[in-house]
N, C-alpha and C positions, 0 to 999 in steps of 0.2 A: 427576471433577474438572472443575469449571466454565473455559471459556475466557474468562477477561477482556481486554475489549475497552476501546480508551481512544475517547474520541469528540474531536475538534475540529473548528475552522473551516479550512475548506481554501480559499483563494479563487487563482483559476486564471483568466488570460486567455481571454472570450468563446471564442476563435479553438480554444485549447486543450479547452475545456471543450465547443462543439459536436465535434471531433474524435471524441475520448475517447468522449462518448457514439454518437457512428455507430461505434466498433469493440466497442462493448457490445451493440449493438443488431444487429450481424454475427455476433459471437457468442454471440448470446442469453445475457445475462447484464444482471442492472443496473448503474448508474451506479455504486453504491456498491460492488457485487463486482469492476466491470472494476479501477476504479481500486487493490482491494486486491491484486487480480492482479499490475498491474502494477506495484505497489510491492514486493511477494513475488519478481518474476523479476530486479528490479532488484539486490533485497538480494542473491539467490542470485547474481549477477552480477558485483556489488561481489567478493564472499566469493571466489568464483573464481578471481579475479583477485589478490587481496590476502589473502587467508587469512579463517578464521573470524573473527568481530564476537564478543569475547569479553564478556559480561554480567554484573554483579551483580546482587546482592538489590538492589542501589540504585537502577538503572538499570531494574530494575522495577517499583521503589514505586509506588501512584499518587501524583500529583500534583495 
């Protein structure tokens, strides 16, 4: 089974967006992988704190 990926426009303050890339380039990783990292640690973070983000079929359709 294939992983579907959604794609959008992400637009991020200069300040934030040269950061983000020096701690990608730290740990040898791209732009596009740091930023899914740290959306990944954030969610796992959330969850932690607040319990599991329970999901539907709906909430995963595409759009």
């Amino acid at each position: 089974m294939s992983v579907i990926r959604n794609q959008f426009t992400l637009r991020l303050l200069a300040v934030d967006h040269a950061k983000i890339k020096k701690i990608a380039d730290r740990e040898n990783r791209s732009l596009t992988n740091m930023i899914e990292t740290l959306v990944k640690n954030e969610i796992k973070r959330y969850e932690t704190e607040h319990g599991e983000i329970e999901l539907t079929d709906e909430d995963l359709s595409i759009r």
